[in-house]
N, C-alpha and C positions, 0 to 999 in steps of 0.2 A: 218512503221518507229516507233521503240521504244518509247516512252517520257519517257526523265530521270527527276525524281523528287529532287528538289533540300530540302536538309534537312534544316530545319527553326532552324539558330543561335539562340541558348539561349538568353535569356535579361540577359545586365549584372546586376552582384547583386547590391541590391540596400544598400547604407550604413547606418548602423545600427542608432539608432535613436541617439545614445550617441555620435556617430561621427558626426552627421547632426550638433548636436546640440555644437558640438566643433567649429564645421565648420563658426556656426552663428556668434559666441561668436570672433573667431575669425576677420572675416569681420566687427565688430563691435569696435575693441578696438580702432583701428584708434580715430573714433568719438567721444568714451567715453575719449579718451586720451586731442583731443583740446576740449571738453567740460572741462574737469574737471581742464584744462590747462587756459580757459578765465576766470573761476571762481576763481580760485586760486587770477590770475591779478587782478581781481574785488576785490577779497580782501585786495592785497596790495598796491595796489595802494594808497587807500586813507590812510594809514599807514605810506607809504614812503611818502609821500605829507606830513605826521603830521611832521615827523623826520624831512624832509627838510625845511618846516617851521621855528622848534624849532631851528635850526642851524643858521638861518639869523636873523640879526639885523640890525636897523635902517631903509635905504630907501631901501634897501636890499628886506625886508618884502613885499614890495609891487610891487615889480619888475617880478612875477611870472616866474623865470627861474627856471628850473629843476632840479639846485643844487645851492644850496649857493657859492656865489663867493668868501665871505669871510665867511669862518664858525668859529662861535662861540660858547660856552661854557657860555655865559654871561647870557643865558636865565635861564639852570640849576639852576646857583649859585644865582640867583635871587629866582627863587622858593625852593632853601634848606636853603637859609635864611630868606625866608616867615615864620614868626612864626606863622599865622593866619593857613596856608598849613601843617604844619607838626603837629599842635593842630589836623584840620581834619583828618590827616592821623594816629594819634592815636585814633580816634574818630570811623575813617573807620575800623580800625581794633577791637578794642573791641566792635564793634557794628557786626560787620560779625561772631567771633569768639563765642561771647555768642549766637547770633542767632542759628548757625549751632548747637552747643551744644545744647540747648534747642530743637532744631528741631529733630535731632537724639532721643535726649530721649524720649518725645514726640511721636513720627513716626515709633518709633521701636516697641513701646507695640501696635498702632494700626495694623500696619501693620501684627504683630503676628494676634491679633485676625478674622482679615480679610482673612491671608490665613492660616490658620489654625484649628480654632474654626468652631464647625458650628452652625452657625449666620443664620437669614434667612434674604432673600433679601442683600445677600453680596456684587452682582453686583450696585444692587440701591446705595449702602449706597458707595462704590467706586465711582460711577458716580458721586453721590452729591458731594462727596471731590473733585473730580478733577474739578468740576463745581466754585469751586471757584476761578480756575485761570481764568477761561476767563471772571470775574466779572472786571469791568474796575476801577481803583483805581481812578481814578478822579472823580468818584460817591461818593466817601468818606470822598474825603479828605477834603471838606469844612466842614463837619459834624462834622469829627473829632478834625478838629483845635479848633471846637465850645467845643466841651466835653472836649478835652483836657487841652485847657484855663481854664477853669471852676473845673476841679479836679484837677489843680497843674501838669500836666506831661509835657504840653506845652516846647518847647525849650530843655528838657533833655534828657539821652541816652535812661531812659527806655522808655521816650514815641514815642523813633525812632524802640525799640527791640522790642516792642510787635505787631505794625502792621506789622511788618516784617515777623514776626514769623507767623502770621496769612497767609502770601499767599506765606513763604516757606513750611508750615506744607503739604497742596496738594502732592505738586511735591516730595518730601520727601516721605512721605505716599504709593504714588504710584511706587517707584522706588522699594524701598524697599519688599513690598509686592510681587510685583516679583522675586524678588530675597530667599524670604521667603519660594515661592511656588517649587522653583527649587530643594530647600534640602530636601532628603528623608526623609518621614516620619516615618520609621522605625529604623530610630538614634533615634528619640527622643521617640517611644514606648519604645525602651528598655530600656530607661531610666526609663521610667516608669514602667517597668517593674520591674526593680533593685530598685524600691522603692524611687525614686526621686521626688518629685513633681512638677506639671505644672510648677512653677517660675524655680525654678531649672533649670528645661528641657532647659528654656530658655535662662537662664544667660551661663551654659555649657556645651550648647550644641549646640544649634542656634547662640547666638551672635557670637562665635568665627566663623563657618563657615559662615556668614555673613558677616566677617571682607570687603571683596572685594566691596560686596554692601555698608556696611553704608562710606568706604572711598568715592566710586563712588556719595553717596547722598549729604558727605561732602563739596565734590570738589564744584557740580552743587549749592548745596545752598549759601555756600559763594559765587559764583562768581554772584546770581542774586542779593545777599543782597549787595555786595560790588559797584554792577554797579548799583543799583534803587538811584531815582531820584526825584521825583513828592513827594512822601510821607516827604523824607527829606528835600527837598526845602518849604516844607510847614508847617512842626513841628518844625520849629526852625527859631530863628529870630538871632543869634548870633555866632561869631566863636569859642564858646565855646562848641557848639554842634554841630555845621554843619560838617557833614561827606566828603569826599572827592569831590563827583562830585558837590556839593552846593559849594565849597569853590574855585572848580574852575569857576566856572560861575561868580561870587562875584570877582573875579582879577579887578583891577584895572591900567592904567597907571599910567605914571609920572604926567600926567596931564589929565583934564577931558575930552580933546579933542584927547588925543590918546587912540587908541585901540589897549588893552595888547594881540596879537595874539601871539608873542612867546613866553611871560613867558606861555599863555595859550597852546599852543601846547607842550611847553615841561614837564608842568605839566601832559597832557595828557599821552605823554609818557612815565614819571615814576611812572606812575600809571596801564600802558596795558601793562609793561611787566613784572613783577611780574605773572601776569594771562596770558600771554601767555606762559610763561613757565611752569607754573603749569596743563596748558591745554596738552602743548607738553608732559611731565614725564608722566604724566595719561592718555592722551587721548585710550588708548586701557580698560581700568577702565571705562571711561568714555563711552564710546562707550558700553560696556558690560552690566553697569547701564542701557540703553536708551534703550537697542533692549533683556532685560532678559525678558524671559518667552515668547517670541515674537512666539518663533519654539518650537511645540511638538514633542514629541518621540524623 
């Protein structure tokens, strides 16, 4: 009796690694989707909570329902005829606006040198700059109130703009520098070649293609000089210098025995949306700032 041999079915092919990997990616966005979905809520919630705060007044305020029963406008017009509020909010703004300035001019010749020049130990001396931010300002700030008292800067703008400027320069520093390293260094040979000098090179040739970075260091520096807190509440004893987040903490009732929660929440809020809109127009700047030089090739 014959034996018929039966011919062994191929394995089916296996999918390619770029498909495998579509496949995962796929199976995945579900979860990345309610992840990025609770975080969002995490964020606005306590936002929507400020807004619905600053809309109630009276017994209202303490009643914790989820919307104002009766909404009002009274909190606003309290805080825009705060003249103690809208002194800090000039205060807030030419204290953020000459920081950033200084910080860019400042950030931009070092960062030149750093990725550019060749320096030795350039990583070391990177390290040490950004070693400054995680130095905790509460180490200082008694010391400082001591010297500042003592050579007259106490309570003024400059003596809020210089330590400012001191633990913007870091982060400035290091943005930029990345973004330094991305521009070909063959624009700026030929510059040099054409008979241009180093500064030269730099004012027309680097800074313009740098435009996108030094906007991106802009954005980030004002918004940490505009939100700090500790440094200002401690250089200044008057609302003649106190910047915005100091002037809102200092709010006051009608009386000493109420607590100003909604002129304080609505101060809050005309003060987070300025910066979150500025966050929203730039955020892809912003983004680009944080993660340059991140990927080679």
């Amino acid at each position: 009796m014959a034996m018929v041999l039966e011919t062994p079915k191929p394995a089916p092919p296996r999918p390619a690694p770029r498909q495998r990997g579509r496949a995962d990616r796929n199976r995945l966005r579900p979860v990345t989707m309610v992840f990025v979905a609770l975080v969002m809520l995490g964020s606005l919630v306590p936002f929507y909570w400020l807004i619905n705060t600053s809309l109630k007044s009276g017994a209202d305020l303490s009643s914790g329902s989820l919307y104002p029963t009766d909404p009002s406008l009274q909190n606003y017009l309290d805080v825009i005829h705060n003249g103690n509020f809208l002194t800090a909010l000039g205060n807030s703004v030419l204290v953020g606006v000459v920081t950033t300035a200084l910080a860019l001019l400042f950030a931009s010749f070092a960062a030149y040198a750093l990725a550019r020049l060749k320096l030795p130990r350039k990583g070391l001396i990177l390290g040490l700059v950004l070693s400054v931010t995680t130095f905790p300002v509460i180490a200082i700030a008694a010391p400082m109130f001591k010297i500042w008292s003592d050579i007259g800067l106490y309570d003024t703008l400059a003596g809020l703009i210089i330590p400012k400027l001191t633990f913007a320069l870091p982060m400035a520093i290091f943005v930029l520098t990345s973004f330094f390293r991305e521009i070909p260094f063959e624009l700026e040979e030929s510059a040099l070649i054409d008979g241009a000098t180093p500064f030269q090179a730099f004012r027309k040739i680097i800074l313009p293609l740098a435009v996108p970075g030094l906007a991106t260091t802009a954005i980030l520096v004002f918004i940490s000089v505009w939100n700090e807190f500790l440094l200002a509440v401690t250089l200044t004893s008057t609302p003649a210098a106190r910047t915005v987040p100091v002037a809102i903490a200092f709010f006051a009732g009608t009386n000493e025995f109420e607590q100003p929660i909604g002129t304080i929440s609505a101060a809050s809020v005309l003060v987070t949306i300025p910066l979150l809109v500025v966050v929203l127009i730039f955020q892809k700047r912003i983004v680009a700032g944080l993660t340059a030089g991140a990927i080679k090739g």
